[in-house]
Structures are given as C-alpha cells and as structure tokens.
NUSELUM-248774 format. One line per 4 residues: number of its first residue (from 1); for each residue x, y, z of C-alpha. Coordinates in steps of 0.25 Angstrom, whole numbers, always signed. Layout:
BEGIN
NUM = X:Y:Z | ...;
***
This chain:
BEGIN
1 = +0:+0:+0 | +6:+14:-3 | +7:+23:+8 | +2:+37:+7;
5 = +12:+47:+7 | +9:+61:+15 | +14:+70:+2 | +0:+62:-6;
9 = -9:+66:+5 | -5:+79:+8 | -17:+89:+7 | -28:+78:+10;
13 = -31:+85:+24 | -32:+98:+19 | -41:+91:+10 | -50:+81:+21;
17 = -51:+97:+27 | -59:+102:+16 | -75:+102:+16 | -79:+93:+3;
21 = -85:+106:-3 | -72:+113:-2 | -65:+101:-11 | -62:+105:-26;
25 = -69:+91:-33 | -69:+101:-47 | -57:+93:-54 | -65:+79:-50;
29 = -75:+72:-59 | -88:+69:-53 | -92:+54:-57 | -106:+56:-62;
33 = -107:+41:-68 | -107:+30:-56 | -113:+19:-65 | -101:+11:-64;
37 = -99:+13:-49 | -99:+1:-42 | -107:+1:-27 | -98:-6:-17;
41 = -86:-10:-27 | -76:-6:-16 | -85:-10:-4 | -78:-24:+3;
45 = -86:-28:+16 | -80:-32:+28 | -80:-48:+26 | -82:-56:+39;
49 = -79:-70:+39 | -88:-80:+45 | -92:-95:+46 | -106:-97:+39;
53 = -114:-111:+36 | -121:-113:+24 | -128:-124:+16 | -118:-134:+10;
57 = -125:-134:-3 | -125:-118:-4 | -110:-117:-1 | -108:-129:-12;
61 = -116:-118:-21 | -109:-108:-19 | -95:-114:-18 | -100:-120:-32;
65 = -99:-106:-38 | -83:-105:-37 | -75:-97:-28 | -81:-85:-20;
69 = -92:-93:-12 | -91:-85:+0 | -92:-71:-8 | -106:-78:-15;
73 = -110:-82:-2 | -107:-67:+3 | -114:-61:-10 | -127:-67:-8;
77 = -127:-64:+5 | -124:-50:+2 | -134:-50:-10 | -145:-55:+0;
81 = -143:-46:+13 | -144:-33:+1 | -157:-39:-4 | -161:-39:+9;
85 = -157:-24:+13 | -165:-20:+0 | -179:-27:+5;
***
C-alpha cells in the first residue's frame, strides 16, 4: 500500500474548513446520465460465519450446480428477506 505523503495532502484542511457553498465545483462536470450506475457495486456486508443444518437432498442441489454453494445459498436467502421488506 502507498503511504501518503504530507506534500499530497497539503491544503485539504483549509479545504475540510470551508462551507460546501463556498467550494469552487465550476471546473467539474455534473454527471446527469446515472443509467449505468450500479446500486451496491461496491457495497460488501460484514460476513458472519456460522453452523447451519439443511436438507441433505437441498444441499446435493445446490452442490450440483458447481462451486459457490454457500453464495447461492446466501443469494436466495437475500432474495427472500427483500421480497419480504417489499410486502
């Protein structure tokens, strides 16, 4: 990892010190077109590790679809607790 140097960060107090409407955003273009956002891309939960029994026949299924059972596993469960906010 690079270490910051004090010479790169000088003037960012004088700048944290300044009220937002007093900050000069003139020479920075305004992104009007957010269709190719992406909502959470850099959004990682906290991931807790845990001990869980399930159904032999549902583990073989999902083991069945190739590596990544646990994420599956953890994608539906995501998918059902949002449908669930929604209601």
């Amino acid at each position: 990892m690079k270490k910051v140097t004090k010479s790169r960060t000088k003037g960012t107090g004088e700048l944290e010190r300044l009220k937002d409407g007093a900050i000069d955003l003139s020479d920075i273009p305004e992104i009007a077109d957010w269709s190719k956002a992406v909502v959470g891309k850099f959004y990682r939960p906290i991931k807790k590790s845990l001990t869980i029994r399930i159904d032999a026949d549902v583990l073989a299924w999902l083991k069945s679809q190739g590596r990544g059972y646990q994420t599956r596993i953890n994608r539906v469960l995501r998918e059902e607790m949002e449908n669930r906010g929604r209601r």
